[in-house]
C-alpha positions in Angstrom: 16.1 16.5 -13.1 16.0 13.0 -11.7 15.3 10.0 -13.9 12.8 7.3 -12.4 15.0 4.8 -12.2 17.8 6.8 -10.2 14.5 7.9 -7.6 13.4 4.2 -8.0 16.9 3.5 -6.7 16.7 6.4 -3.8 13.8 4.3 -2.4 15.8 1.5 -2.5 18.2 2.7 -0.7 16.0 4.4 2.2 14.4 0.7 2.6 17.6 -0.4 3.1 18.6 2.0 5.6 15.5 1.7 7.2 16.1 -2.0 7.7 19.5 -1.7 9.0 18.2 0.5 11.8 14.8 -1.5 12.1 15.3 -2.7 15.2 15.4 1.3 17.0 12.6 2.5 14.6 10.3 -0.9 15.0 9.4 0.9 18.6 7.8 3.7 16.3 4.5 1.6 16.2 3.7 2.9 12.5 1.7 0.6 10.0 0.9 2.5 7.5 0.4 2.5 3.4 2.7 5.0 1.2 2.6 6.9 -2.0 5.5 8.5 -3.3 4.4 11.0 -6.1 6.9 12.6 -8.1 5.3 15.5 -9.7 8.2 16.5 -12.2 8.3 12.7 -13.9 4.5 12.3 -13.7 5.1 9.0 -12.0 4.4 7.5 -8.6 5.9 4.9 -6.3 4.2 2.9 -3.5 5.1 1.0 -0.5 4.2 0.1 3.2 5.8 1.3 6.2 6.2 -1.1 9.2 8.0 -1.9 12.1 10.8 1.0 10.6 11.0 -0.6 7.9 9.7 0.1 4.3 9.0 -2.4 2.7 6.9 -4.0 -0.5 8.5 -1.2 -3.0 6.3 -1.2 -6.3 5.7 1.5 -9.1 2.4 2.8 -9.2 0.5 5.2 -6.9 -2.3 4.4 -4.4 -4.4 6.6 -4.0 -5.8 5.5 -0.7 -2.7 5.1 1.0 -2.3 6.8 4.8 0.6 9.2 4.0 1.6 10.5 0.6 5.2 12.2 0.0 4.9 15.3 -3.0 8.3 16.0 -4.2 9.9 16.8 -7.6 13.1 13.5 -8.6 15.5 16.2 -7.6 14.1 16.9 -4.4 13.3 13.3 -3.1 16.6 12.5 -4.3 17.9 15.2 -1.8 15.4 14.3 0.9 16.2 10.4 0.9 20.2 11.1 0.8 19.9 13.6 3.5 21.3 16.9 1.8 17.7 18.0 2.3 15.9 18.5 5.8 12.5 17.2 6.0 11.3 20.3 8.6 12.7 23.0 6.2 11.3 21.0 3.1 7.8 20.8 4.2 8.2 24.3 5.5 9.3 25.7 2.3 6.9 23.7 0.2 9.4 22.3 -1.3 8.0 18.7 -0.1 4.4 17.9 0.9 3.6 15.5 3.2 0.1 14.0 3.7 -0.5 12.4 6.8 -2.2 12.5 10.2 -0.3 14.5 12.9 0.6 12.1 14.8 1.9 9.9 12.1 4.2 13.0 10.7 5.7 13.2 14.1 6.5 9.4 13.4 7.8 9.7 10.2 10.2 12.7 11.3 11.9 9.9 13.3 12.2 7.6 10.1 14.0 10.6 7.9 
């Protein structure tokens, strides 16, 4: 199991390869608030996606943001870092995403 800090980190780390590809993904058109809930910690991560990027990283979930990601440390961990495939994880249950239809197409693009 994942500690908070090293899935703090894995956020991180997607912003920053978000940003370094913004200028592709800012054609996505996606403005939208995030919550990042990590069911094995009990903890919770929030954020904004826009213009491919993610940006405004805080702990703490929000419980009215647009799309929420449902994922145990070890699993976002894998997601994030790519070892894990977003199709097969949502398919398997072993990830839940939350989100209009349209904006999961999106986000498929993202990771």
């Amino acid at each position: 199991m994942a500690t908070v800090d090293e899935c703090r980190q894995a956020l991180q780390d997607l912003a920053a390869k978000l940003a370094a590809n913004a200028e592709a993904q800012g054609r996505l058109d996606l403005d939208r608030t995030l919550a990042c809930r990590v069911t094995d910690l009990e903890t919770a991560f929030h954020g904004r996606i826009t213009g491919g990027r993610l940006v405004d990283i805080a702990d703490g979930d929000d419980p009215k943001a647009k799309i929420a990601l449902i994922a145990s440390s070890d699993d976002l961990i894998a997601l994030i870092t790519g070892r894990l495939d977003v199709t097969r994880a949502i398919a398997s249950r072993q990830v839940t995403i939350k989100a209009n239809p349209f904006d999961l197409l999106k986000l498929r693009k993202l990771l």
